[in-house]
N, C-alpha and C positions, 0 to 999 in steps of 0.2 A: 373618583376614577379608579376601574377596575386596573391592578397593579399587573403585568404580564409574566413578569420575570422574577421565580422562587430565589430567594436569598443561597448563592453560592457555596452549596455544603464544603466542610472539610474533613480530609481523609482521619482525623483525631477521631470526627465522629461517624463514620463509615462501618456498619455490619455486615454489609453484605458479602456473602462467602461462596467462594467460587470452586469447585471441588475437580479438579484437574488431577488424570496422573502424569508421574513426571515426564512422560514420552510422547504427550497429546500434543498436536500441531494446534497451537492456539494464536489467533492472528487478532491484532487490536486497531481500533481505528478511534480515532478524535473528532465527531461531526457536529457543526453549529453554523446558524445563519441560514445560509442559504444550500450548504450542501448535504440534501437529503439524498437528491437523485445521484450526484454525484457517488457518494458512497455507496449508493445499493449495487450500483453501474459494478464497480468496481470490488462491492463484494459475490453480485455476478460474476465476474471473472475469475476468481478463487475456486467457485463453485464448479466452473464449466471446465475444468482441466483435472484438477485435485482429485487423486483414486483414494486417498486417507480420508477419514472421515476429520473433518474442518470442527473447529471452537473460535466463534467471531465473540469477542467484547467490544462493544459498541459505548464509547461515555457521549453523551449526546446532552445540548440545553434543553430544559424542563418541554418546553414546548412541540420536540423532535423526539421524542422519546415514547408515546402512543404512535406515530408513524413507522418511523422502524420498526416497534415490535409487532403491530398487525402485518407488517411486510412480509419481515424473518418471519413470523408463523404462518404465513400462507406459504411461502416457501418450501418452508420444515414438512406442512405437509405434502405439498407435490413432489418431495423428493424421497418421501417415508421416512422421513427424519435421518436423512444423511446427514444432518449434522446438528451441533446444537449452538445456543448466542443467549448472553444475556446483555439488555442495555441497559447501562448505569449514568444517575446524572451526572455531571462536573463534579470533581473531588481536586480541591485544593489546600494546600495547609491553609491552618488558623487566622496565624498573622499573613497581613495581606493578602488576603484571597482572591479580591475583586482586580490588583495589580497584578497577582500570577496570570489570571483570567486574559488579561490583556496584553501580555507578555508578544506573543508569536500571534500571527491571524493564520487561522480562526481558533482563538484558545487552542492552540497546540501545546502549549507548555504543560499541559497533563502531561505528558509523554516523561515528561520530569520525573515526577511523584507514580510510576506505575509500582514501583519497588515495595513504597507503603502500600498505596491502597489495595494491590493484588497479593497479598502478605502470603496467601497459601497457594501463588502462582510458581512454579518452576521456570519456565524460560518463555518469552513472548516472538512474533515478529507480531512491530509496529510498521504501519504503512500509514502516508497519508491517503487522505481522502481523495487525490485526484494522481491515482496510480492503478494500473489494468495490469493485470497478471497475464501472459502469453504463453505460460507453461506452467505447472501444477507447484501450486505452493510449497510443495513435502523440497521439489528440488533445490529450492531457497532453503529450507529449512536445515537441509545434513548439512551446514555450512555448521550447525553446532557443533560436531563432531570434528571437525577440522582447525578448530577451536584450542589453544591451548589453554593448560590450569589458571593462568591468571586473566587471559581474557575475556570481557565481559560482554563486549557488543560486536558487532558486526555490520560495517557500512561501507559504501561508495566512498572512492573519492569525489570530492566535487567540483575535477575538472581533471581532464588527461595532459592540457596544454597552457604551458605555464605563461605564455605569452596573450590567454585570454581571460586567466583565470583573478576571480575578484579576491578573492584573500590572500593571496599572498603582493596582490597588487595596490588594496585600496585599504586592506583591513587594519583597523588601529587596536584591534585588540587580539591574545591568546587566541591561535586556531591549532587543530591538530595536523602533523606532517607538513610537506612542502605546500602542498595546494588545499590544504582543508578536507571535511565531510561531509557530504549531503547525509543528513538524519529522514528522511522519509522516507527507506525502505530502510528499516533499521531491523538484525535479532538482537533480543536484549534477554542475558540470561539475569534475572533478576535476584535468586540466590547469591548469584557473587555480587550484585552489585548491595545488596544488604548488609553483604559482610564487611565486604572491600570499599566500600564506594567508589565511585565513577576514576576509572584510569588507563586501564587498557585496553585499544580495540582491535579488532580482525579488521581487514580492507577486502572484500571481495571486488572483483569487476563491475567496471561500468557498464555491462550488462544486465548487472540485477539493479540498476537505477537509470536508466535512459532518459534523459532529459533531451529537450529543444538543442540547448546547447554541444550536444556530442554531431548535430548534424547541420545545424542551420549553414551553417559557415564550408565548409567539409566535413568528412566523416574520419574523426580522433577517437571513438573507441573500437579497436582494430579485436577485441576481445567477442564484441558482438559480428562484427562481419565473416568471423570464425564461425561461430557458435551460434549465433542468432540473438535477440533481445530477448532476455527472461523477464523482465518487469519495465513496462515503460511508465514514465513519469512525467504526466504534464504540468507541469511548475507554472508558473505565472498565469495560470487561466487556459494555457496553450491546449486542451482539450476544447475550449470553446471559443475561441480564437480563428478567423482566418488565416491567421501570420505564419500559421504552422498545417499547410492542408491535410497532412499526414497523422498527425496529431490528432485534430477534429475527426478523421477518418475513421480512425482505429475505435475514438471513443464511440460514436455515431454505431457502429458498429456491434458494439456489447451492448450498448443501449437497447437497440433495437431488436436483441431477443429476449423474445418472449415468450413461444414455445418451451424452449430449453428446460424449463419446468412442471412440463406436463410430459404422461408418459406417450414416448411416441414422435420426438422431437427428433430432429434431422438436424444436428449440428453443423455439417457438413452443408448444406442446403441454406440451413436458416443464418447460418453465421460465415461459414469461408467465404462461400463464393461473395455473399453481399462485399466482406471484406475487402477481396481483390479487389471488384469492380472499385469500390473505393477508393484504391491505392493506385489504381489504372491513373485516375482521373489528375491525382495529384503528382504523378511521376516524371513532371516536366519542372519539381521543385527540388530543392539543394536534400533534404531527407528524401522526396520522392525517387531522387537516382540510385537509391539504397533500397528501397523498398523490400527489396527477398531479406533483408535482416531482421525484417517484424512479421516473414510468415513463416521463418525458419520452424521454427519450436510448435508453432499451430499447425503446420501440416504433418511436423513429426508426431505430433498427439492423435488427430483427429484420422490421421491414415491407420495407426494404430487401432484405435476404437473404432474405426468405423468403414475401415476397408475401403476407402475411397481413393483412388489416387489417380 
């Protein structure tokens, strides 16, 4: 029986070298199983807002790893190579490899080991797989610069209200702050974290992590009703979920362009408007009464570029 699954590299035995300068916006993603679409979805979105030219690393299983890169280069070219990507398979230490692998679903726990195996990377944002970007990555990214000398990462809390929040209610082990961190929109400057090891992080807003949770119940990040959602986050499947019709919307949404990378594309056309009608439908939901907090930042962009308003 033909065997599917290449033996689990480790970062000991890792060459591959990634030639970044220190001020590139380099964005990383974890994808295995079943989320191909998933991620392109969502490195779509990166692509359709970002005026910097983009650096996606993609670690992907053996088998994901011919799909994405034909993707990313049909891409690269319909955009004249606005940006560039390379995809690397799974890199896990030595000892226990196949345990790390299995750590977090879907092998998330790369996100661990980026330190070693990006050895000549300066600073990363890691995203997961099932997060859509609503404003240009670069304005995630000056959150480095707001950064002080000793810290290393930059994340959400992982809940604004302590009355719903699971770690500090259920968790029986060390979390960070009162109410913990969401890690899936994370910047990780990787320099300090080689030196220093893992200690101290930045907290931006619940805005640059929007999950289910900020609105199923009522709306508790009052940061985004300001300002709009800069990254939303569908945690639990909630992009493909009915439970969340706003959620499914938005994804549904990035999906579904496809122009957007040939020359001649109407953003404005192929992506707002479908958007709204989207959001129209689901605005009789606990996130649908919110609804202008997820086109805040899309209409600020796309009125810009494209004079529509």
């Amino acid at each position: 029986m033909k065997e599917t699954h290449k033996a689990t590299r480790t970062y000991e035995e890792t060459t591959d070298r990634i030639d970044f300068k220190r001020n590139d916006v380099v964005v990383v993603v974890v994808a295995c199983r079943d989320r191909l679409q998933e991620t392109l979805t969502m490195l779509k979105s990166a692509l359709m807002f970002s005026k910097e030219k983009l650096n996606f690393v993609v670690f992907a299983e053996d088998e994901l790893i011919e799909s994405f890169s034909q993707k990313l280069g049909e891409w690269k070219l319909f955009t004249n190579n606005g940006f560039t990507y390379k995809v690397m398979a799974l890199t896990f230490p030595s000892k226990d490899a196949e345990e790390w692998k299995k750590l977090f679903k879907p092998c998330a726990a790369q996100r661990l080991f980026l330190p070693n195996i990006l050895k000549e990377v300066d600073s990363v944002l890691y995203v997961d797989t099932d997060t859509l970007f609503l404003t240009p990555v670069e304005t995630i990214w000056n959150y480095f610069h707001k950064m002080n000398s000793s810290q290393m990462a930059a994340l959400a809390p992982e809940h604004e209200d302590p009355n719903v929040g699971w770690y500090n209610r259920f968790a029986r082990h060390p979390y960070y702050g009162k109410l913990g961190v969401n890690s899936g929109v994370m910047l990780m400057n990787l320099t300090r974290m080689r030196v220093f090891q893992w200690s101290k992080l930045y907290l931006y807003s619940c805005r640059y992590n929007f999950r289910p949770d900020h609105c199923m119940y009522m709306s508790v990040c009052k940061p985004a009703e300001k300002e709009g959602v800069a990254v939303i986050h569908g945690s639990r499947g909630f992009f493909h979920s009915e439970k969340q019709p706003v959620f499914q919307a938005i994804y549904r949404a990035f999906e579904e362009v496809h122009k957007f990378f040939q020359l001649g594309g109407d953003l404005f056309k192929e992506f707002y408007q479908p958007l709204e009608s989207y959001l129209d439908q689901a605005e009789n939901t606990n996130c649908g009464h919110i609804k202008e907090v997820f086109l805040k930042n899309i209409r600020r962009y796309i009125d810009i570029d494209y004079n529509n308003t």
